[in-house]
Structures are given as structure tokens and as C-alpha cells.
N, C-alpha and C positions, 0 to 999 in steps of 0.2 A: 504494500500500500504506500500509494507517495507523500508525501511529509506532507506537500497541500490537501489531499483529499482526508490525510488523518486527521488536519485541525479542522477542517468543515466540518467533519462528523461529529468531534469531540463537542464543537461550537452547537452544532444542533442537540445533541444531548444537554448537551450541560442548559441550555435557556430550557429544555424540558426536565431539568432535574434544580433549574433555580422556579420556575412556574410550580412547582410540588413543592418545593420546600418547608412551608409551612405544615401541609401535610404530614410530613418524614416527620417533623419535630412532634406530631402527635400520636409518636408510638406505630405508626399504621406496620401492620403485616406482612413483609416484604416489600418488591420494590413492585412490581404491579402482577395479578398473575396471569397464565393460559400465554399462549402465542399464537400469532398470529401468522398466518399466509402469505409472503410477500408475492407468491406466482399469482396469487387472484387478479384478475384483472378490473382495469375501471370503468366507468358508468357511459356505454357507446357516444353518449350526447353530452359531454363534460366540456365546458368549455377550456380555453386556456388555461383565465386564471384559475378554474375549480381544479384541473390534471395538475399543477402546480401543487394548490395548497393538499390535494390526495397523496402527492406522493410527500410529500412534507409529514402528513400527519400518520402516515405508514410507516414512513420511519420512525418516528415518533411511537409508535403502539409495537414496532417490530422491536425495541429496545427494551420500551419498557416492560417487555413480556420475559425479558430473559433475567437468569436467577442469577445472582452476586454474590461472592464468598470474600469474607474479612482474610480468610488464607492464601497465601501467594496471589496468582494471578486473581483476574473474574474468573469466574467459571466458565462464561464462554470464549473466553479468549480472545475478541476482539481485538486489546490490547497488551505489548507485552510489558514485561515491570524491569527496573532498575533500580541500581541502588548507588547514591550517592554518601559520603564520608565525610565525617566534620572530627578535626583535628586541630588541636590549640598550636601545633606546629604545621604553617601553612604547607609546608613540604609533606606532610604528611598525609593531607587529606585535599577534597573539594572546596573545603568552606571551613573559616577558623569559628565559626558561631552560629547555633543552631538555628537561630530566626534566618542569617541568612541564605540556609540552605531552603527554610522551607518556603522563602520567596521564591526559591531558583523554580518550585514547580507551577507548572501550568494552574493559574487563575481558575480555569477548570479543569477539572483533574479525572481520567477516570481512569489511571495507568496506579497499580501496586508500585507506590515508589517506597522503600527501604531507606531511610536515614540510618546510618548507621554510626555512631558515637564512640568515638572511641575515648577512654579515661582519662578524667579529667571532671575540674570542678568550671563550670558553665556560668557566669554570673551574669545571667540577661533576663529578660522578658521577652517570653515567646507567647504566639497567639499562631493558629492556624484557622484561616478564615473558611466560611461553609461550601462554598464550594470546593474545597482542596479536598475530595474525599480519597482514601484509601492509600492513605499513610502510614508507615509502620514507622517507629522510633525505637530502635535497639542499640542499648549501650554495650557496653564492655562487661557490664556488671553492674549488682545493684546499690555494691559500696564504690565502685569504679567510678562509674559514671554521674555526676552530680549534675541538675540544673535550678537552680535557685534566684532567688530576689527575696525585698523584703518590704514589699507594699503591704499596707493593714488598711481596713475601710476608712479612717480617719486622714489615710495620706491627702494632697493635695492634687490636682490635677495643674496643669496653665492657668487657667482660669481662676484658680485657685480655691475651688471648689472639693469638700470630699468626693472620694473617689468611689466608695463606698466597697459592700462585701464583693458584688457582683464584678467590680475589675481589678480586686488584689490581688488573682491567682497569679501566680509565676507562669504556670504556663496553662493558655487557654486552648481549648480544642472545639470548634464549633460544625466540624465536617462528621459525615457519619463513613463509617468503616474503618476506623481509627484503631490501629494495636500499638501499644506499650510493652517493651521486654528487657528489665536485666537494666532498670535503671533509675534512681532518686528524683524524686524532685519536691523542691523543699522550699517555704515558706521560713525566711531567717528570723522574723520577728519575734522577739522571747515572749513567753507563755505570760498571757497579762494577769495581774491581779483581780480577784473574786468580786465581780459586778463593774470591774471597767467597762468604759463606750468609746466606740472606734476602733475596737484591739482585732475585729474579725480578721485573719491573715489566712488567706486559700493561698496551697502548695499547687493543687491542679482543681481546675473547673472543667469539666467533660458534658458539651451541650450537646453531641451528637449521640444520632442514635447508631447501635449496634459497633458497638466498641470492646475490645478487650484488655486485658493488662493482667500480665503473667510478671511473677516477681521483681518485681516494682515496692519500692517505698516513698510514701508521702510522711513527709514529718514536717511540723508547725506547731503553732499551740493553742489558739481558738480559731475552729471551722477550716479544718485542715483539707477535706477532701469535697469540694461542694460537688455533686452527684447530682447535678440541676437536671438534666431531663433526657428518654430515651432509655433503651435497653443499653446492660451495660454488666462484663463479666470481669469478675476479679480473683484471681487464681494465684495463692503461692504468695500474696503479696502482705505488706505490714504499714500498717497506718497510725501514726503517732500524735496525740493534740489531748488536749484539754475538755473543752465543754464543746459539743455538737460538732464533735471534729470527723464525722462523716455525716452530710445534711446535705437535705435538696429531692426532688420529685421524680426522681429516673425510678425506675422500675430493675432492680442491681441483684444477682445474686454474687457472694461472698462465698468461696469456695476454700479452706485451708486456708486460711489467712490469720495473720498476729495482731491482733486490737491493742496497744498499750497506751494509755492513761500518763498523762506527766500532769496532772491538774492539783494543785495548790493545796486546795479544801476538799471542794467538790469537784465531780466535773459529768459529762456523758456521753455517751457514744454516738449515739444517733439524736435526731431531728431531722426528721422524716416529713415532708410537705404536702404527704396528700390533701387536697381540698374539696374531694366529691367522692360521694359515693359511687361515683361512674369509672372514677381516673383507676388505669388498670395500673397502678405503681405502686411501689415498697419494697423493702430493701431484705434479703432474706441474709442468715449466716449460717451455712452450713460446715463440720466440724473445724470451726474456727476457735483461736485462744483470747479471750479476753484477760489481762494483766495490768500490773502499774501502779501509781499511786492513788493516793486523794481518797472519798468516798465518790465513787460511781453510780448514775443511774443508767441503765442499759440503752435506755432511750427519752427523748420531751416530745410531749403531742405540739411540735410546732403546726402540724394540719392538721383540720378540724377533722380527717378519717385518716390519723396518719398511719402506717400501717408497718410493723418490725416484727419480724421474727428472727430467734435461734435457735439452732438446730442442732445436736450432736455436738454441743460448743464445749467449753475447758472455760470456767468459769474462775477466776483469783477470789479472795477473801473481801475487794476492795467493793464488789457488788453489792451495793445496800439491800438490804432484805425487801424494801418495797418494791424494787427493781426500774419503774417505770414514776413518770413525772406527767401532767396534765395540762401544764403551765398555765398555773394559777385561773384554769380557766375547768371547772367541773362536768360544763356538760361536752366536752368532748371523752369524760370519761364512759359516755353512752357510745361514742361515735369511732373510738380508734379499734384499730385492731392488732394485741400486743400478744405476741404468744409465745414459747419453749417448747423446746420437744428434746425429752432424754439429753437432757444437759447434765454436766458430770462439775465435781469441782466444791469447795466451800461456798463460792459465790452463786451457784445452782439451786438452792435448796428454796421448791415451787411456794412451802408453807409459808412467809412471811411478806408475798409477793401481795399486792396490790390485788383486790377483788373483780376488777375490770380487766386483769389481766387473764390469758387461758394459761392451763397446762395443755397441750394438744395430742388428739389420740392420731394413731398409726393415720386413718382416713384424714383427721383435718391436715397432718402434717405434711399429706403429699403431696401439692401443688406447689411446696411451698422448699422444697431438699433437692429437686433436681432441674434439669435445663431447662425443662419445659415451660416452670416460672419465666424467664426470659424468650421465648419460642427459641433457645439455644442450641436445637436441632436444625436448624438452616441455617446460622452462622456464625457458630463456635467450634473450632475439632482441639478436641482434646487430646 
């Protein structure tokens, strides 16, 4: 295929994958399904400009019918993937800094490009914009490779304006098909004192949908990992903060993962934003280790349906008996939905938990332990 005919194509997809986008952002089921017949032919009496806009919108429905995999290439192979090198010794790599490798890729993107990170501590701010889908970022390693900053929602912008939670993360990711491997990224701002304002510090905000991250650590210390929206897998990986230091509305499952607490007094794992009983999100933990200091709640109803579970977890001593928090607010305690299942550990023990909380039997625990919570069977391989 020749380099002009690749970017027309790309350029036609991608204005039909920015026209959906909102969509995408609302969890939807894949990318569109069934396929369609390009040999059919069109309608005897078409005029010009209708033969024109038919085969526009053919292609159009021929794209959006084929299936997408978060692993190597697409699935249909369309296009093929590359991997470019970011090295703090320009002789070493493509690019000395990670933002600006991820400028180097096409605006619209539908090519598996590989960033590959070699070790080293990264001190930038990176964002990856929504159309750059199907970007992998893999380091050297998960103590190797570092990328950090030290925005908190209280910073200033130019303007001189806070900047607030939503643009402190270090590194933002807003495209969907996004994977993470084998690498840090860290929020530097020290753990604030108990009922500070402005201290929120995101290490990564992940706004697309169907994303992964295999042994990766976030470490911060208020609202380390914002989980804002989209299907989203976490595998092998360890998350470090204080109070709600994994929050936000994705729909996430937590696979082997190390939860540790660095919080002062108190602090809590989640804050979970469901806000409808409709919204198909919440965050599950399946046998994952929760540790650390402070007294811990498991989770705060920041959504009025917010929705946590753990699962087969390794619970510390630091788990307060009531386990779960309402934020000050009661009748969400009609409305969330907080549960356990076969959790092991001092900080496990179901009796002193919260009356609105469940213990979950074999049946309610299923939907909620394997991929299927995420539809992780179309684009997760494990």
C-alpha cells in the first residue's frame, strides 16, 4: 500500500473514529459489530454525488465492522506496528523524552506503535491525546523505568488559575487501546496532611476505554490513580497513596495487584464515582494484597451507586472493622454497592463491617472475579 493511499485511509477512519468518540467514552461494546459486503453493489440510479458519498460511507461501515485487539497488531491487519525508543542518551534511542516520542505518532493513529523506555528517571509531563489510539508504553522495568512530575490540584496554570485534580496527573492517557508494561509513574508530591485542600496529586489518569497495565506502579499520596472512565485491566501491578488513591468511574478489574497505604491517620483505597443506577462501572479486586499504614477504609461512597468489591484479597490489620465510609452523606448507604468474597487476613474479618455492606455468596461473586466484568474476552490475553 502506498504511503499516500495509507494516510487517506487512516484520515477516513480516524474522522469516523473522532464522529464516535463520545460514544467509545460511554463504555459501548466493541468497536461496531457484523460486517459488511464490500462486493454489493450500488443503487442502478445513484447519482454522482450519492456513488461518492456510498462509497465513503462503505468504507466507513467496512471498518467499523472489523474487530480490534489491545495485543500487537489489529486483528485484521490492515496496518502494520512499530516501535520506536526513548533514551536519556540521544545516541541511544529515537527520542530523549517521552512526550516527545508520543508527538512523533500520527494525530490519528491506528498503527500498534511500541514506545519502548529504556531506564531511566523521566521528569516530564506527558498526555497522549484521543485520537492516538493503540499505544503501548514499555519500560525496562518497573523500578527501571520512572516517569514523574509533581502537579497537585492547587498548582497554578498561566492564567494563574488552579489546575485542579483533573490535570495533575503526570501522565494522561485519553486514547483507547492503550497498554502499560514494566514501568512507574509517579506523582512526587508528599503525602498531605489529614483534611488538607488542593493536595489531590494523580501519578496517571486513564480516560480511555479498553486499556491494560501489567506490572506497572503508581505511587503519590492523595488520589494516586484517577480511573476516570472506560474498561480498564490491571495485572501484577502496585498502587501507593493515601486517601482515595484509586478513584474515578471506569469500570476496572484488579487482578494480583499490591494496594499499600502510606496515609498519616487515616486514609482509603477507593472512591468509586458511580452516579446511576444505569452506569455499568466499578472497580472489582480480585486476589489482591491490601497493606500499609494509617487506619484504612476499603472504600468512600464518592457516587451516589458507587460500586467496590474484593475478592480472594490478603487483607493487613490497618482495615478498620467498619471497612467502608458513606461520606457523610446516609442515604447513599441504600444506594452503593460494597461487597467481599473469601477475603483472608486480620483486616478481613466480615463481622464488624458496616450493615450496608455484603458478604457475597459463590452466585453474587461471579460477575464480579473474572474478565467478563470488563467484556475482557475481546481485549485482554493473558
Amino acid at each position: 500500500m502506498s504511503t499516500t493511499r495509507a494516510m487517506a485511509m487512516a484520515l477516513l477512519l480516524g474522522l469516523a473514529m473522532a464522529a464516535d468518540f463520545h460514544t467509545a467514552m460511554c463504555h459501548t461494546k466493541g468497536v461496531r459489530p457484523g460486517r459488511y459486503d464490500l462486493r454489493s453493489g450500488y443503487r442502478v440510479n445513484s447519482t454522482e454525488e450519492r456513488l461518492i458519498e456510498q462509497k465513503f460511507m462503505k468504507w466507513i461501515w467496512f471498518v467499523g465492522s472489523l474487530r480490534h485487539s489491545v495485543f500487537g497488531n489489529a486483528v485484521n491487519k490492515l496496518f502494520p506496528s512499530y516501535t520506536i525508543t526513548v533514551d536519556k542518551n540521544p545516541s541511544l534511542g529515537d527520542f530523549t523524552t517521552i512526550q516527545s516520542a508520543i508527538d512523533s505518532i500520527p494525530f490519528i493513529n491506528l498503527v500498534r506503535v511500541v514506545v519502548r523506555i529504556n531506564s531511566g528517571v523521566y521528569t516530564e509531563k506527558v498526555s497522549i491525546s484521543p485520537l492516538r489510539g493503540f499505544v503501548t508504553i514499555e519500560g525496562a522495568g518497573s523500578h527501571e523505568t520512572v516517569v514523574r512530575w509533581g502537579d497537585m490540584a492547587e498548582t497554578k496554570d498561566h492564567n494563574g488559575r488552579p489546575i485542579g485534580t483533573y490535570k495533575s496527573a503526570t501522565f494522561i492517557v485519553n486514547s483507547n487501546y492503550f497498554i502499560a508494561k514494566n514501568i512507574t509513574f509517579m506523582n512526587t508530591s508528599p503525602v498531605p496532611r489529614p483534611g488538607a485542600q488542593g493536595k489531590q496529586a494523580v501519578a496517571l489518569r486513564i480516560s480511555g476505554d479498553t486499556a491494560a497495565f501489567y506490572n506497572c506502579r503508581f505511587l503519590g499520596g492523595q488520589d494516586t490513580l484517577y480511573d476516570h472512565q472506560g474498561r480498564h485491566y490491571y495485572r501484577d501491578c502496585y498502587v501507593e497513596g493515601s486517601v482515595d488513591f484509586i478513584f474515578g468511574n471506569g469500570l476496572s478489574l484488579f487482578e494480583n495487584c499490591h494496594v499499600h497505604a502510606v496515609a498519616r491517620k487515616y486514609g482509603a483505597v477507593t472512591a468509586q464515582h458511580r452516579m446511576s443506577m444505569l452506569d455499568d462501572t466499578g472497580f472489582s479486586f480480585v486476589k489482591c494484597k491490601v497493606t500499609g499504614s494509617g487506619a484504612l477504609y476499603l472504600g468512600r461512597a464518592w457516587g451516589t451507586f458507587s460500586r467496590v468489591v474484593f475478592a480472594l484479597t490478603y487483607m493487613d490489620n490497618i482495615v478498620v472493622d467498619k471497612g467502608w465510609y458513606d461520606w457523610g452523606d446516609r442515604n447513599r448507604e441504600m444506594t452503593v454497592f460494597y461487597g467481599q468474597y473469601k477475603c483472608k487476613g486480620p483486616g478481613a474479618r466480615y463481622s464488624g463491617r458496616v450493615k450496608w455492606s455484603r458478604e457475597l455468596t459463590d452466585q453474587e461473586a461471579k460477575p464480579f472475579i473474572g474478565l467478563s466484568f470488563i467484556d475482557g474476552a475481546d481485549w485482554v490475553s493473558v
